[in-house]
N, CA, C and O of each residue as an XYZ file, in Angstrom:
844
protein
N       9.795    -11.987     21.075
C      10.814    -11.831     20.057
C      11.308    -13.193     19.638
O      11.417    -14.107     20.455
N      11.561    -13.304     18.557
C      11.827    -14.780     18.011
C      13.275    -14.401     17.785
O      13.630    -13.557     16.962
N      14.416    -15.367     18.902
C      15.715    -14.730     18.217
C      16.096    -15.671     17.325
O      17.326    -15.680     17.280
N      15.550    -16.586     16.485
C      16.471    -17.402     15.681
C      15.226    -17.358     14.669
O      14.635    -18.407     14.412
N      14.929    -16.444     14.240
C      13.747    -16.466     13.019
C      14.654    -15.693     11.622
O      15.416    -14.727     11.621
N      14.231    -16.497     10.618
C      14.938    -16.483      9.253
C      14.504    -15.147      8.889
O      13.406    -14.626      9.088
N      16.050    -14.439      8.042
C      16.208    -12.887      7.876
C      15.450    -13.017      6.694
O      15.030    -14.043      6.159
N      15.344    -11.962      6.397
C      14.317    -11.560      5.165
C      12.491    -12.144      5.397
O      11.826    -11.877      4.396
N      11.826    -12.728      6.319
C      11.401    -13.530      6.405
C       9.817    -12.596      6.769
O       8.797    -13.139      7.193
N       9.956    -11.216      6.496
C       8.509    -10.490      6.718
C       7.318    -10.788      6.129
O       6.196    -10.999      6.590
N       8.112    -10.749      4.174
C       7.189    -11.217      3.666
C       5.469    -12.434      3.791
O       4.294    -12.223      3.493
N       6.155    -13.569      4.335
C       5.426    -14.302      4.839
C       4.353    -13.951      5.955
O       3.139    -14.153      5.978
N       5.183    -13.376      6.842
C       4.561    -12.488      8.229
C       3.219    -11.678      7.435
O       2.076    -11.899      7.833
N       3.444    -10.863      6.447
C       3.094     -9.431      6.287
C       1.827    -10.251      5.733
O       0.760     -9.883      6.224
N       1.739    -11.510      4.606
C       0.662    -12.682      4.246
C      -0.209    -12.747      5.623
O      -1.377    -12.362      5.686
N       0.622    -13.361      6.861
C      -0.491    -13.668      7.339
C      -1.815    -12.604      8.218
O      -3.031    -12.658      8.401
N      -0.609    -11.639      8.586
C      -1.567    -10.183      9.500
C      -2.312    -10.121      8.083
O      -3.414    -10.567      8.402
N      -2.377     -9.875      6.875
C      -3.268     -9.471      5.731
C      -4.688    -10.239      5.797
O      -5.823     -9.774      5.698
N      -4.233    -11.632      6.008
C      -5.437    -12.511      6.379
C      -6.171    -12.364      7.561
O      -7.359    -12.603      7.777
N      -5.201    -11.892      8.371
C      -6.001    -12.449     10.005
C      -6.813    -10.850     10.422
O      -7.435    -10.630     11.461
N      -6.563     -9.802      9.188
C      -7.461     -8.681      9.476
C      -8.778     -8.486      8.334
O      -9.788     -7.783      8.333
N      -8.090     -9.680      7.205
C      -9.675     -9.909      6.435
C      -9.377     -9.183      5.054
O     -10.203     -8.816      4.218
N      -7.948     -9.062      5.019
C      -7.368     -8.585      3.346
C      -7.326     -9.736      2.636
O      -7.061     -9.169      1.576
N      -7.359    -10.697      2.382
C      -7.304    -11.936      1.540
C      -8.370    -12.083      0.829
O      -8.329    -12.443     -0.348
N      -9.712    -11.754      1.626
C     -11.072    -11.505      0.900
C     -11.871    -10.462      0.425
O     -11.606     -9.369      0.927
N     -13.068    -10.491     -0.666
C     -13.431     -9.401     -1.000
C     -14.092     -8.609     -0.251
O     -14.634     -9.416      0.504
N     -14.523     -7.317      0.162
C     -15.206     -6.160      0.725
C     -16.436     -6.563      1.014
O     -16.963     -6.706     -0.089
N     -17.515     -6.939      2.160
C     -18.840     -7.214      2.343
C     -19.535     -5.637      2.422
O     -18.821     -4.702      2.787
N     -20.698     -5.453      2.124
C     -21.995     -4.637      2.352
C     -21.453     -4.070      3.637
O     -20.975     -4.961      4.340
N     -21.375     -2.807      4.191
C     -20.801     -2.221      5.380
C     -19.798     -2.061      5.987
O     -19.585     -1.135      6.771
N     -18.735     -3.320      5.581
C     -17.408     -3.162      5.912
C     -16.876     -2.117      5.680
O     -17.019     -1.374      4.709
N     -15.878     -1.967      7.069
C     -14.586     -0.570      6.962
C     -13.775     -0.821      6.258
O     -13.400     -1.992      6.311
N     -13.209     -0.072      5.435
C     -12.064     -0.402      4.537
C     -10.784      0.102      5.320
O     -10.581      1.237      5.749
N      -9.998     -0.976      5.400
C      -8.627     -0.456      7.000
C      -7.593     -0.198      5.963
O      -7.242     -0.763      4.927
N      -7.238      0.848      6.613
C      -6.031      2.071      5.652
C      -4.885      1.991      6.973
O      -4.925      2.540      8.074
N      -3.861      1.066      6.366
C      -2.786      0.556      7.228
C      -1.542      2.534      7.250
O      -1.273      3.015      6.149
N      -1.281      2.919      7.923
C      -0.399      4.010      8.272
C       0.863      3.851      7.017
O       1.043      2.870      6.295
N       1.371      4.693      7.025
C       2.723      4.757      5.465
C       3.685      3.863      6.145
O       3.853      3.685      7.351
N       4.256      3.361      5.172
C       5.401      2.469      5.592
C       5.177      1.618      6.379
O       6.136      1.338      7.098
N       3.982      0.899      6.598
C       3.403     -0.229      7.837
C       3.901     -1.477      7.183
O       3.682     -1.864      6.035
N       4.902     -2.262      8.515
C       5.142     -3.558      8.158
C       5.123     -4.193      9.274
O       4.955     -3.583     10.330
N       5.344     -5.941      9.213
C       5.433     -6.366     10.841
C       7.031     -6.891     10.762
O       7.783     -7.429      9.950
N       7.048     -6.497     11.820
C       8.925     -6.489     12.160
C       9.300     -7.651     12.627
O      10.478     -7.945     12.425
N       8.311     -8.779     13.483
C       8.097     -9.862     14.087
C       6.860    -10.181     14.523
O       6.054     -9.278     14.299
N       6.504    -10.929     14.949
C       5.554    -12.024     15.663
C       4.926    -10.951     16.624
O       5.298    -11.282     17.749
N       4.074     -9.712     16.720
C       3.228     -9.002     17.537
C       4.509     -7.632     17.653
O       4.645     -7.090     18.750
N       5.275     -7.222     16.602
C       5.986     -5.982     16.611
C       5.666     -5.481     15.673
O       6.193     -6.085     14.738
N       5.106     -4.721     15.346
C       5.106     -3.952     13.784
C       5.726     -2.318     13.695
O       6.260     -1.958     14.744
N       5.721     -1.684     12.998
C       6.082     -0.435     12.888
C       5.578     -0.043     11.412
O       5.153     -0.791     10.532
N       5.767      1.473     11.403
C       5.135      2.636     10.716
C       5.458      4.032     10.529
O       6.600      4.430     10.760
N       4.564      4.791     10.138
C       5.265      6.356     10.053
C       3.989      6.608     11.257
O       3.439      5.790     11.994
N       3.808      7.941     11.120
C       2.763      8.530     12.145
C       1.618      8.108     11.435
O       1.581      8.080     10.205
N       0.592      7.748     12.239
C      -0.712      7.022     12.540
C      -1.805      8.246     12.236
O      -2.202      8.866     13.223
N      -2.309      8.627     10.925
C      -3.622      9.529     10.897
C      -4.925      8.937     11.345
O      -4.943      7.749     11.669
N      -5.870      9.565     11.384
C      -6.820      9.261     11.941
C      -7.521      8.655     10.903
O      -8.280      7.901     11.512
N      -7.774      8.494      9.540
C      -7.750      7.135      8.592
C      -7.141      5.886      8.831
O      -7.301      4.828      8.222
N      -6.239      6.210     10.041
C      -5.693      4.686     10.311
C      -5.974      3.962     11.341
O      -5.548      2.843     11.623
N      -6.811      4.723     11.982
C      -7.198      4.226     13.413
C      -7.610      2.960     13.292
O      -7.157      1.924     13.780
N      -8.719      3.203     12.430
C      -9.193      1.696     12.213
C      -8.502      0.381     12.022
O      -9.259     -0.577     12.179
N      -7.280      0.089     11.730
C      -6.504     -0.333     10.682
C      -5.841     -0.887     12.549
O      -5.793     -2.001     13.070
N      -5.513      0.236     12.971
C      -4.629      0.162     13.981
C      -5.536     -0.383     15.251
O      -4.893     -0.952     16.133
N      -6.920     -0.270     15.429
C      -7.835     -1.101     16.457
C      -7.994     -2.453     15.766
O      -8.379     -3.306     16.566
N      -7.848     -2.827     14.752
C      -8.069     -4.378     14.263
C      -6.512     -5.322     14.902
O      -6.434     -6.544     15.029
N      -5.590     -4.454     15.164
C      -4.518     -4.785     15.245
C      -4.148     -5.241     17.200
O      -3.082     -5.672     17.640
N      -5.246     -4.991     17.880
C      -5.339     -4.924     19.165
C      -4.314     -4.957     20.145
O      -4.171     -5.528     21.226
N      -3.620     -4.153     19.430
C      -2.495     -2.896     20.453
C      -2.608     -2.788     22.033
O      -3.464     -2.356     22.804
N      -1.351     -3.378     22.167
C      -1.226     -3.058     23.940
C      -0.518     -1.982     24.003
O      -0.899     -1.142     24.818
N       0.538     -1.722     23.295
C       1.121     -0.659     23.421
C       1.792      0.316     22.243
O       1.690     -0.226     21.143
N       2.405      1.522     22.197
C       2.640      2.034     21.276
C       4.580      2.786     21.483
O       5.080      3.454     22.388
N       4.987      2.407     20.562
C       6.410      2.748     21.010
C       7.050      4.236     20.217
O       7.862      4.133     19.298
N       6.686      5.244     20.587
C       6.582      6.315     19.537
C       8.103      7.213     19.853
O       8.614      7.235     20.973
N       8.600      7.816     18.830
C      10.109      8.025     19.015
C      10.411      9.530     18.908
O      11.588      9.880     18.989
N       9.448     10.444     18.733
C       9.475     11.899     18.657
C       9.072     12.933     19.614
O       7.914     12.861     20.024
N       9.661     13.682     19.954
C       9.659     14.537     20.971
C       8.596     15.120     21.238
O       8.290     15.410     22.395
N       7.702     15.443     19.989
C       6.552     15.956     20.452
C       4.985     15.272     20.775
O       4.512     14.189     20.430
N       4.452     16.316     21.529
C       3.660     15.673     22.288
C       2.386     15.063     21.230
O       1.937     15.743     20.308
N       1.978     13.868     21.506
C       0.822     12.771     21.231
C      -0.299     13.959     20.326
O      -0.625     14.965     20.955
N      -0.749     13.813     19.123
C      -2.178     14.648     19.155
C      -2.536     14.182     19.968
O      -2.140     13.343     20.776
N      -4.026     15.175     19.654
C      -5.284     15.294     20.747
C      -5.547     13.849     20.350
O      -5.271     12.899     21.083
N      -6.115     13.740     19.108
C      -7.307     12.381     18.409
C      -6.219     11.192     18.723
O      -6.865     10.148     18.630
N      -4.937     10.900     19.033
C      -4.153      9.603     18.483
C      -4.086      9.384     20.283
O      -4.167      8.230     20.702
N      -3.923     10.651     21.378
C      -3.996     10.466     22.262
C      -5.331     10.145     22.841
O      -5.451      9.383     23.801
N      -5.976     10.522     22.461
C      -7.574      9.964     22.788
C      -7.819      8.617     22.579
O      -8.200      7.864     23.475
N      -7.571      8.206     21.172
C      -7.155      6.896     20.483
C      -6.511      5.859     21.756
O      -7.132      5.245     22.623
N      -5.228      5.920     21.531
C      -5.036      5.157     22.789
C      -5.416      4.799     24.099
O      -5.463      3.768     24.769
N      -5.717      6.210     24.263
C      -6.421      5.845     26.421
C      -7.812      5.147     26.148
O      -8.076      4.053     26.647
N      -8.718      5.859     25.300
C      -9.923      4.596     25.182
C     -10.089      3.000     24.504
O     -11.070      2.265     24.405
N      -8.488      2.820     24.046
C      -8.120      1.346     23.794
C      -7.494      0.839     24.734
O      -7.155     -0.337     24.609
N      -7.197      1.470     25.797
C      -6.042      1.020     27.098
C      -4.774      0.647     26.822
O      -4.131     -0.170     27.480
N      -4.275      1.422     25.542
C      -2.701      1.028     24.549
C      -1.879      2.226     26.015
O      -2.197      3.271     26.584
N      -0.659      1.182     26.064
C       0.155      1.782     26.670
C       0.985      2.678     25.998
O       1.711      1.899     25.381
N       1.439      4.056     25.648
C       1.874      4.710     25.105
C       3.517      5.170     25.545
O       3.645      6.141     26.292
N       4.671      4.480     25.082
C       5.731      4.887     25.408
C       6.658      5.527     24.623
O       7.602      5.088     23.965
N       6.168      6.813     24.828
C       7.498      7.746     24.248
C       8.898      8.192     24.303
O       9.130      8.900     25.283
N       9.847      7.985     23.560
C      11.095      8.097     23.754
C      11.570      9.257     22.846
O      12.006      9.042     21.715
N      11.491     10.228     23.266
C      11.965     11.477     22.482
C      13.097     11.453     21.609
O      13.993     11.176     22.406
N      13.644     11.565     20.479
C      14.424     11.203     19.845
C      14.603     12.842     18.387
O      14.122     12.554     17.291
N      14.993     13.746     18.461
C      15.052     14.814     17.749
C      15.376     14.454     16.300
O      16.437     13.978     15.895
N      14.212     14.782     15.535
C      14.459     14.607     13.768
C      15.624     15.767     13.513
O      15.585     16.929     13.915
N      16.613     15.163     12.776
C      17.712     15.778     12.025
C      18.008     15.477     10.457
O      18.096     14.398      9.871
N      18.133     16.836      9.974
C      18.598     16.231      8.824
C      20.018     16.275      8.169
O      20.256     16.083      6.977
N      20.827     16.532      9.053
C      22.574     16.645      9.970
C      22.735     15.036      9.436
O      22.059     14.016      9.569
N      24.182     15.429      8.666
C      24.186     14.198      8.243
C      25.205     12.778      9.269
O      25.452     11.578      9.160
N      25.543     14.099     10.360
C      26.147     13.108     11.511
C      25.580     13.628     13.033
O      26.236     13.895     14.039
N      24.024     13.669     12.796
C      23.477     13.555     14.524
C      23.370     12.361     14.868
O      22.974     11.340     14.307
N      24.042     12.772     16.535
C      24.099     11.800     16.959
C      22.709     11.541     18.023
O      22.073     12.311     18.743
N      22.582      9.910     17.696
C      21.463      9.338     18.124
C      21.904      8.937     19.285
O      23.050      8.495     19.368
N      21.013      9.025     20.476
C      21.065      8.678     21.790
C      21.198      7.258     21.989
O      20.099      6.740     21.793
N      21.781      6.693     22.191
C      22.263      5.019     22.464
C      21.125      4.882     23.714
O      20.131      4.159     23.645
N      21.487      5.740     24.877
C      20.731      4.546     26.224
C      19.110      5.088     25.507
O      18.274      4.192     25.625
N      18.616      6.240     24.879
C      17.094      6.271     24.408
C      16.517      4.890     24.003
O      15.527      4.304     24.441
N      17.943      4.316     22.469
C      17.517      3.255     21.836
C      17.315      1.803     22.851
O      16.373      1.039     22.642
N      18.352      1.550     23.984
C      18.257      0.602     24.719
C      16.739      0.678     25.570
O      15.938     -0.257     25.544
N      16.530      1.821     26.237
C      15.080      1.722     26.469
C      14.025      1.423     25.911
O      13.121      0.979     26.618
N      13.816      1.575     24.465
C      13.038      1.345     23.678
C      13.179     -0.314     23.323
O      12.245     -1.041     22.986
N      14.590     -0.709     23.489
C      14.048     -2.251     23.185
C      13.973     -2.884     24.576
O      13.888     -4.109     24.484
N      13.976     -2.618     25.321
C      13.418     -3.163     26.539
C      12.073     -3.535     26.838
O      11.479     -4.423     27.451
N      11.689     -1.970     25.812
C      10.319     -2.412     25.855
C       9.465     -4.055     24.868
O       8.739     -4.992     25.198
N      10.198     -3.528     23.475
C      10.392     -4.486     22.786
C      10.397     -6.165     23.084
O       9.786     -7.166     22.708
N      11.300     -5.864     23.845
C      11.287     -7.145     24.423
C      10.849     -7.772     25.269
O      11.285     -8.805     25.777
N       9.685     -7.022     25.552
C       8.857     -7.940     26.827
C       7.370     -8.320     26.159
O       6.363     -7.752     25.737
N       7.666     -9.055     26.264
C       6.407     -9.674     25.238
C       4.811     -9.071     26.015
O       3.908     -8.561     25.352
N       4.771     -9.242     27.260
C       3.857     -8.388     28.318
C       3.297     -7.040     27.143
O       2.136     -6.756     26.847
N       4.369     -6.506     26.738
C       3.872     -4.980     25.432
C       2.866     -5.288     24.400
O       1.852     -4.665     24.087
N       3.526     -6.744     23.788
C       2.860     -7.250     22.393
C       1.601     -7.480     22.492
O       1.092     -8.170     23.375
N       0.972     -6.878     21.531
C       1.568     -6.192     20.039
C       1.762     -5.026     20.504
O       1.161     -4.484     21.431
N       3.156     -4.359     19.451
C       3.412     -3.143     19.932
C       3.654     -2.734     18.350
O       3.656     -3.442     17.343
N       3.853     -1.333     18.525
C       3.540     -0.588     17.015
C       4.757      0.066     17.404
O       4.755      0.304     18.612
N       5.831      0.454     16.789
C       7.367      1.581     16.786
C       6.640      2.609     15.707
O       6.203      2.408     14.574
N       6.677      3.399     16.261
C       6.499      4.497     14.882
C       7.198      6.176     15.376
O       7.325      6.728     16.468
N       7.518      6.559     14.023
C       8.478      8.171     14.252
C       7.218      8.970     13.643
O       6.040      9.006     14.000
N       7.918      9.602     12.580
C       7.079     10.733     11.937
C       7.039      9.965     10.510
O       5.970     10.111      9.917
N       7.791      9.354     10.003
C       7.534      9.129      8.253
C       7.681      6.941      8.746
O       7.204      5.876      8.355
N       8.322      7.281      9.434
C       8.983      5.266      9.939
C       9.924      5.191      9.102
O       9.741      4.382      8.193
N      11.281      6.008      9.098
C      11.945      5.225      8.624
C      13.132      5.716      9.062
O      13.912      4.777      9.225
N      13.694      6.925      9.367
C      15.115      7.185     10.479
C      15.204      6.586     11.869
O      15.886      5.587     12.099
N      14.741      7.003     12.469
C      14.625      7.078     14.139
C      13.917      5.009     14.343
O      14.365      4.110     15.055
N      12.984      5.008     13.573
C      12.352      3.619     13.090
C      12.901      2.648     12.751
O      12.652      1.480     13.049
N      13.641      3.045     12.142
C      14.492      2.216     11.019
C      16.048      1.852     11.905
O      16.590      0.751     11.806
N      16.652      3.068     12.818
C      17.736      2.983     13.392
C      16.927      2.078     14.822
O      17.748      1.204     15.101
N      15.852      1.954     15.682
C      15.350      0.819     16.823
C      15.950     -0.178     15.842
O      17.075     -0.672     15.755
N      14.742     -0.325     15.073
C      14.751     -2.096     14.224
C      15.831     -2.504     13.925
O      16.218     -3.669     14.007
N      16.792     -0.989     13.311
C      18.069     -1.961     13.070
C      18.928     -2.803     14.338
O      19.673     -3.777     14.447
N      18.319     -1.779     15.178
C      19.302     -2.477     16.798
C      18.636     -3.609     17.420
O      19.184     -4.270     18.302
N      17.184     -3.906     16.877
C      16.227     -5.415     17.324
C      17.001     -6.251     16.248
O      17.025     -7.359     16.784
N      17.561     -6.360     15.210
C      18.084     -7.439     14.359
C      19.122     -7.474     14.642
O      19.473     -8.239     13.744
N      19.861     -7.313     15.087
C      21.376     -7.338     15.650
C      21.207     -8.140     16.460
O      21.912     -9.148     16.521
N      19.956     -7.823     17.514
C      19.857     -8.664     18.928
C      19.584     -9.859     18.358
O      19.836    -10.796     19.115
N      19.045    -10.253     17.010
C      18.404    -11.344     16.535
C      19.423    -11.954     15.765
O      18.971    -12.707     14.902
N      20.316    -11.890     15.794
C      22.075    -11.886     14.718
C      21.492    -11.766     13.247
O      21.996    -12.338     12.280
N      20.902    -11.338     13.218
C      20.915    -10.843     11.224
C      22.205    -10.250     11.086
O      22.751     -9.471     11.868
N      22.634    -10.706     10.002
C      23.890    -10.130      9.578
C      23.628     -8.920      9.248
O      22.487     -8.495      9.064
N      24.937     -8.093      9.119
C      24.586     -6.587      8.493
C      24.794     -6.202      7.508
O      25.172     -5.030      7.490
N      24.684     -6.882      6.238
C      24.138     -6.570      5.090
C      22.277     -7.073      5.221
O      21.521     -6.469      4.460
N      21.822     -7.853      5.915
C      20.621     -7.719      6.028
C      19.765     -6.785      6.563
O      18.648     -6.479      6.144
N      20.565     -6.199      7.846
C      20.079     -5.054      8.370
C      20.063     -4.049      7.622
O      18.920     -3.634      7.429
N      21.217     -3.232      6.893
C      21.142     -2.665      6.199
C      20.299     -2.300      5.120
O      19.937     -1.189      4.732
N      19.910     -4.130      4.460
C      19.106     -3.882      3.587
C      17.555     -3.756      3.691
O      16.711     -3.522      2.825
N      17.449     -3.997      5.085
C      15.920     -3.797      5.568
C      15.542     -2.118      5.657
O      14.524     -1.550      5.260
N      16.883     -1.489      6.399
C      17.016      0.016      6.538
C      16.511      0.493      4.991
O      15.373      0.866      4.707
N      17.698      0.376      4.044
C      17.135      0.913      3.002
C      15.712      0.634      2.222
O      15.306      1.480      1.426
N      15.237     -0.129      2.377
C      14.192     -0.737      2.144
C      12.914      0.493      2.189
O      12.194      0.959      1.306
N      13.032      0.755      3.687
C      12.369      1.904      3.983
C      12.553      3.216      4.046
O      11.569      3.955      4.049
N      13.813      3.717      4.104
C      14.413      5.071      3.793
C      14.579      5.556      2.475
O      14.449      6.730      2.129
N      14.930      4.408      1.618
C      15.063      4.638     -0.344
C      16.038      5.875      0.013
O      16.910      6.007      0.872
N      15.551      6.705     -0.969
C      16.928      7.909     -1.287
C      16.842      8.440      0.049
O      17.978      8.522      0.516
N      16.029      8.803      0.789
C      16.677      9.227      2.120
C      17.470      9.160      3.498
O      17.589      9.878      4.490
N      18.131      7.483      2.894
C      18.639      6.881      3.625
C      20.138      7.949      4.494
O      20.619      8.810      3.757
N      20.602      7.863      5.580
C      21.283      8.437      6.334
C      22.731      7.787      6.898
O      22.716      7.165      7.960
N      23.797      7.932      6.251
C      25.006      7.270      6.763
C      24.918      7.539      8.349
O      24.911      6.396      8.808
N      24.853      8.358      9.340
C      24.872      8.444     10.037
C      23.851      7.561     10.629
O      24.567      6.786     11.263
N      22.738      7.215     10.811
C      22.054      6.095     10.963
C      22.545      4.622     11.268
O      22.604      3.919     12.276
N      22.993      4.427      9.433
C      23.867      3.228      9.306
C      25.176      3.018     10.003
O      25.551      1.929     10.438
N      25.752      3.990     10.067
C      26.771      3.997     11.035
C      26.500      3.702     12.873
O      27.227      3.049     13.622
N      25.462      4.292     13.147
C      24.839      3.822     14.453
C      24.456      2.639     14.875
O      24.612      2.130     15.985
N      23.650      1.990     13.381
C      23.144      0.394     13.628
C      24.437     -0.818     13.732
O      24.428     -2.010     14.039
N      25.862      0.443     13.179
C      26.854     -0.999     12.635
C      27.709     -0.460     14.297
O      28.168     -1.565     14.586
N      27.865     -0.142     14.696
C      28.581      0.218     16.000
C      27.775      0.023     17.077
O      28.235     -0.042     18.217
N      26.424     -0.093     16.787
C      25.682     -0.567     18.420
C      26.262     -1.891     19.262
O      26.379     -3.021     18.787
N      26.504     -1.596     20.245
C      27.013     -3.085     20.481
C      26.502     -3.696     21.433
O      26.680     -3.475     22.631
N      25.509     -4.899     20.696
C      24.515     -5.529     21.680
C      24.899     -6.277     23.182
O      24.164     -6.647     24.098
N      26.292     -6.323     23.018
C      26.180     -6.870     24.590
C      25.478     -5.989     25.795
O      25.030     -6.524     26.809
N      25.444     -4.709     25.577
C      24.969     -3.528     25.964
C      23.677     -3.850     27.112
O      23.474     -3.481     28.269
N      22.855     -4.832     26.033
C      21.604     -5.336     26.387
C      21.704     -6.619     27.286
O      20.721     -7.049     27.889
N      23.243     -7.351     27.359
C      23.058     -8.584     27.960
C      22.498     -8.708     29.255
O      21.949     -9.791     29.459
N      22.483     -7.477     30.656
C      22.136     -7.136     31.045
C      20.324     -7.458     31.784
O      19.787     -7.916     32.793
N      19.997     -6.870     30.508
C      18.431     -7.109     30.053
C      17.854     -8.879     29.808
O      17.028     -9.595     30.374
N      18.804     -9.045     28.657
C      18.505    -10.388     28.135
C      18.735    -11.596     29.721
O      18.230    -12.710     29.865
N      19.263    -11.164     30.276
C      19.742    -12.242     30.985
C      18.779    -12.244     32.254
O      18.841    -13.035     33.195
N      17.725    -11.022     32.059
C      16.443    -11.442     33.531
C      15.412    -11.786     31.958
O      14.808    -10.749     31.682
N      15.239    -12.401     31.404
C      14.535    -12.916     30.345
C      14.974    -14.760     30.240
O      16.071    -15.305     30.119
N      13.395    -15.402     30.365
C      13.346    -16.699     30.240
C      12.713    -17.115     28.541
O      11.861    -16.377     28.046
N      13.102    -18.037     27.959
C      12.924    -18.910     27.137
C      11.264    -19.486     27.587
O      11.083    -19.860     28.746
N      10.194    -19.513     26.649
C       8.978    -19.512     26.744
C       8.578    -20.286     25.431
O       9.151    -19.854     24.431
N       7.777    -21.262     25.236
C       7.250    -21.406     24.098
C       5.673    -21.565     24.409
O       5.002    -21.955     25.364
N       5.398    -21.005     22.964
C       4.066    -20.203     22.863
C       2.840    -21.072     22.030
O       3.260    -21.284     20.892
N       1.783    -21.513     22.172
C       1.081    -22.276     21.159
C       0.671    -21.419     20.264
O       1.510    -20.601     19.888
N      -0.656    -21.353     19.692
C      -0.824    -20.596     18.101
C      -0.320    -21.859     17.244
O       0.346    -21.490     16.277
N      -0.414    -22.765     17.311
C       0.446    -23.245     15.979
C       1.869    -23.346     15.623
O       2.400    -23.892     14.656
N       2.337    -22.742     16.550
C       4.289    -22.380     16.203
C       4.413    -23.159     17.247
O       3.586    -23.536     18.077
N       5.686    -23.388     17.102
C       6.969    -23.766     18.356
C       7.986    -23.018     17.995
O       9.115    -23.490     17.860
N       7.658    -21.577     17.770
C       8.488    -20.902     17.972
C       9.123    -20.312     18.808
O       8.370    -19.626     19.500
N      10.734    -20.194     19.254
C      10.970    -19.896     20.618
C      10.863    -18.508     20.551
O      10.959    -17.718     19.612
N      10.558    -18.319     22.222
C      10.024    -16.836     22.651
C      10.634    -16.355     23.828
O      11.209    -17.211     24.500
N      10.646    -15.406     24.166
C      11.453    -14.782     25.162
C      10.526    -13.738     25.892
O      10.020    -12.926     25.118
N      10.271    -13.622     26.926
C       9.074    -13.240     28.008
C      10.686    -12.579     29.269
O      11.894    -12.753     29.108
N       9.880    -11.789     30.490
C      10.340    -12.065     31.432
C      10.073    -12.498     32.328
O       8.871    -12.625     32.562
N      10.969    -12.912     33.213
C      10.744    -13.490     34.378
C      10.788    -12.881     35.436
O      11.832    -12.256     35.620
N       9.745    -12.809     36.508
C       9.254    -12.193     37.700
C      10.727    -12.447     38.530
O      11.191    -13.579     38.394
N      11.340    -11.689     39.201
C      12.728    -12.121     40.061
C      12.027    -11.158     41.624
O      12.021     -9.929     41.687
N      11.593    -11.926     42.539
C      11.310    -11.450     43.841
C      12.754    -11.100     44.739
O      12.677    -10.677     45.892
C-alpha cells in the first residue's frame, strides 16, 4: 500500500497495467483478446477491484497473476471462478457482506476491518476486491483503504461516485465518512516501512514477522 501516493492518481496506474498486459499495442495472429470484468480499475500498486469476474474474464484476470482474491458476497464461489482460482493457487478470501437495497443497511464495520487487513499485507498482492456489480460493498472497502491513505473526503467520495453513478447509496457514504481509522492502528502498528525496487522508491508497507 502506498500511504502517501497522490489522490486522483489511477489514471496513470490504469496507463501502465494497460501496457504491462499488451493493450498499448496492436492484436498479433492468435492472440487472446483480454476482456477486463465491469467496472475494473487498479486501486493501487498490485490492488485492483471489479464487479463479478465471468468466465470471459478469466483470461484478463490470469494475465494479472493473482495471489489472491478479496470477494465480498455471501454467496458461495461458482463452480468455473472456483475452479479458476485453486488451479492458479489464488488465495480466495471471502467476507460475506449482504446486498441491500435499504437505503440505511447497516454495513458490518469489523467485516470491513478484516478485509483490509488483508489489503494490507502486501504477502496478498496482487489482490482483486470484487462484489457483484463493484461498486457498493466495493466501493464502501476502497472507501475505508483511502482514508487509511488520508485522501480527503471529497476525494473519496468522488472516487465512490465515480463507480456507483445514479446508484450511489447515502448510507454507504455515510459509512465511509464515520469509519474511524484509528480502528486499524492496531494492525498498522505490527507493519514495517519497506521499500521496493521496480523502478519506484515508493514507500511500502509489508509485515513484520513478531516471534
Amino acid at each position: 500500500m502506498i500511504l502517501e501516493s497522490g489522490e486522483n492518481g489511477g489514471e496513470s496506474m490504469i496507463g501502465t497495467l494497460a501496457r504491462s498486459l499488451g493493450g498499448g499495442g496492436g492484436m498479433g495472429a492468435g492472440e487472446e483478446l483480454l476482456c477486463p470484468p465491469t467496472n475494473f480499475a487498479m486501486v493501487d500498486r498490485g490492488i485492483y477491484r471489479s464487479g463479478f469476474p465471468n468466465l470471459d474474464n478469466l483470461g484478463f484476470l490470469d494475465a494479472l497473476n493473482l495471489r489472491s482474491i478479496v470477494y465480498l458476497c455471501p454467496e458461495p464461489y461458482p463452480e468455473v471462478n472456483a475452479e479458476f482460482v485453486k488451479s492458479r493457487g489464488i488465495r480466495l478470501f471471502q467476507f460475506g457482506i449482504e446486498g441491500s437495497k435499504e437505503p440505511f443497511v447497516t454495513i458490518p464495520k469489523d467485516t470491513i476491518m478484516e478485509a483490509l487487513r488483508v489489503l494490507l499485507d502486501i504477502r496478498n498482492h496482487p489482490v482483486l476486491i470484487h462484489c457483484k456489480r463493484g461498486k457498493h460493498r466495493t466501493g464502501c472497502l476502497v472507501g475505508c483503504f483511502r482514508k487509511l491513505q488520508n485522501w480527503c473526503l471529497s476525494s473519496v467520495f468522488e472516487e465512490y461516485l465515480r463507480f456507483a453513478a445514479a446508484k450511489a447509496r447515502v448510507s454507504d457514504l455515510r459509512f465511509i465518512e464515520t469509519f474511524d481509522v484509528s480502528c486499524m492502528m492496531q494492525c498498522v502498528l505490527g507493519l514495517i516501512y519497506r521499500y521496493h525496487g521496480c523502478g519506484s522508491q515508493a514507500r511500502r508497507i509489508s509485515y513484520q514477522d513478531i516471534s
